[in-house]
C-alpha positions as CSV (number, residue, x, y, z in Angstrom):
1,X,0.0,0.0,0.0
2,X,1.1,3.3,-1.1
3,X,0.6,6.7,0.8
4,X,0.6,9.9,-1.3
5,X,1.4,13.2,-0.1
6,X,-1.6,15.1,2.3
7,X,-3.6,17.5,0.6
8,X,-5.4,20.9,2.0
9,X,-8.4,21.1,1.2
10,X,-10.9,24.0,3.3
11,X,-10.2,22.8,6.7
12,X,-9.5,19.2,6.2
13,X,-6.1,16.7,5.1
14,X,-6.8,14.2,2.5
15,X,-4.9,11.3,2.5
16,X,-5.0,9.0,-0.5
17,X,-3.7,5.4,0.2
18,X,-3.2,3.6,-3.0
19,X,-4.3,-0.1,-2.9
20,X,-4.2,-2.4,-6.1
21,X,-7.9,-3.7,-4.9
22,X,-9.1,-0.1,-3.9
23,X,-8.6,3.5,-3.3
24,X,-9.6,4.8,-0.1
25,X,-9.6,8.5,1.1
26,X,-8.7,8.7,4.5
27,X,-10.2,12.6,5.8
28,X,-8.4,14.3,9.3
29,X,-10.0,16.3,11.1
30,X,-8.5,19.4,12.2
31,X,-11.7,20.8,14.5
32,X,-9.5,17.8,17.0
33,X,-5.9,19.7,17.4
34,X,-5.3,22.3,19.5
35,X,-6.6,26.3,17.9
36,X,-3.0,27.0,17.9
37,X,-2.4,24.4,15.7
38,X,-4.7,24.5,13.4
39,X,-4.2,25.9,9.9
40,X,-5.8,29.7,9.1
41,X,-7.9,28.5,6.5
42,X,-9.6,25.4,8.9
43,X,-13.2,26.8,10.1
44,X,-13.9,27.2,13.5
45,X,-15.3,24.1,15.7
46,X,-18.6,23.9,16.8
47,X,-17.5,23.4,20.2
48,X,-15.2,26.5,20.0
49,X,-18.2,28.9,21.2
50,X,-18.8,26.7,24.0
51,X,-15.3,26.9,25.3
52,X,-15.2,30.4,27.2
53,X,-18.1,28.2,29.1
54,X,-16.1,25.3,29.9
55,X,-13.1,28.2,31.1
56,X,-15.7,30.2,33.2
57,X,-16.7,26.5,34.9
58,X,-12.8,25.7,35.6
59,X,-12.2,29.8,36.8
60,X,-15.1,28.9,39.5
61,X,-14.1,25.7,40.3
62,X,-10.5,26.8,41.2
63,X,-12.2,29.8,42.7
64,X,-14.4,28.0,45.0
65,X,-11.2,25.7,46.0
66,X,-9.3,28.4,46.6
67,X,-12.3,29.9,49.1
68,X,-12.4,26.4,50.9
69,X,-9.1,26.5,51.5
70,X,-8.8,30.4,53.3
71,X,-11.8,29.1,55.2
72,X,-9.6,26.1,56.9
73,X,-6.6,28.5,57.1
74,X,-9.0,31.3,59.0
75,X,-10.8,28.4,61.2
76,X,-7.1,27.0,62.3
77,X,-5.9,30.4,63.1
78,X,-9.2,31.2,65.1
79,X,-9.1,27.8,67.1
80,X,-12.9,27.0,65.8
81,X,-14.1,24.5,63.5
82,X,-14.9,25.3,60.0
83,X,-18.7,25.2,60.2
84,X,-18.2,27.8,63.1
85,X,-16.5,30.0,61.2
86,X,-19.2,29.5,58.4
87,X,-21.7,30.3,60.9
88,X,-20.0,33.3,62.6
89,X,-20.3,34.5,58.7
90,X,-23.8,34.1,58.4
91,X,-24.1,35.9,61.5
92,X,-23.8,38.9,59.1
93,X,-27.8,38.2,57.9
94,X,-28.9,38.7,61.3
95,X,-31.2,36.3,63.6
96,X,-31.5,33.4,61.3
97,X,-33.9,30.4,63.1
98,X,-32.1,26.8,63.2
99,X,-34.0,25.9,60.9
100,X,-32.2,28.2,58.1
101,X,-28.9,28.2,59.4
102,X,-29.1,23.9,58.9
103,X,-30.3,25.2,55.1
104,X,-27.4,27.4,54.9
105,X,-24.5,24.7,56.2
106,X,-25.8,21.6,54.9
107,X,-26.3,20.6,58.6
108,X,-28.7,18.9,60.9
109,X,-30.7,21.0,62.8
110,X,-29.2,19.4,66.2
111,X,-25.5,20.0,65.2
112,X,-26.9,23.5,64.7
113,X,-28.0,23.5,68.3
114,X,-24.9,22.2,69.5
115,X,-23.1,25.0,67.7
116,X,-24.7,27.5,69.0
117,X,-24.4,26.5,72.2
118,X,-20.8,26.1,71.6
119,X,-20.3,30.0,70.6
């Protein structure tokens, strides 16, 4: 089998392998490299608009990471637990009933007793 040289054609390579039994045309995709990679000429990728999505998703991702991790820092310093310190924040809303503040720290309305108690 023979390979002949890649050909440009709007946004895709041909390949023609040479068989004595057939001819088949192999086509590459080039919406599947990197943008930096891809030639001028090769139209954008469908999933290219939905990209600045998929960065956005990561940014907040890292972002909320990055949150959770000042959190522990700020509890360890203070010598409180984390979901105290994420109380002592919602503290800033004003009364809340137990109720709520269970809502708010994905906790069971006794461990909210107990915390309160606590501070």
């Amino acid at each position: 089998m023979q390979m002949a040289s890649p050909q440009s054609t709007h946004g895709r390579a041909v390949l023609g392998m040479a068989s004595t039994r057939r001819r088949s045309i192999v086509k590459l995709n080039f919406f599947n490299l990197p943008s930096g990679n891809r030639p001028a000429h090769a139209a954008a990728s469908p999933t290219d608009s939905l990209r600045p999505a998929v960065d956005i998703v990561g940014a907040c991702r890292r972002l909320h990471a990055a949150i959770d991790r000042l959190e522990e820092r700020v509890a360890d310093a203070a010598g409180i637990s984390l979901s105290d310190l994420r109380y002592l924040n919602l503290l800033e809303l004003g009364p809340l009933p137990a109720t709520a503040i269970a809502r708010q720290l994905h906790l069971a309305t006794g461990s909210v007793t107990a915390l309160i108690d606590r501070l």
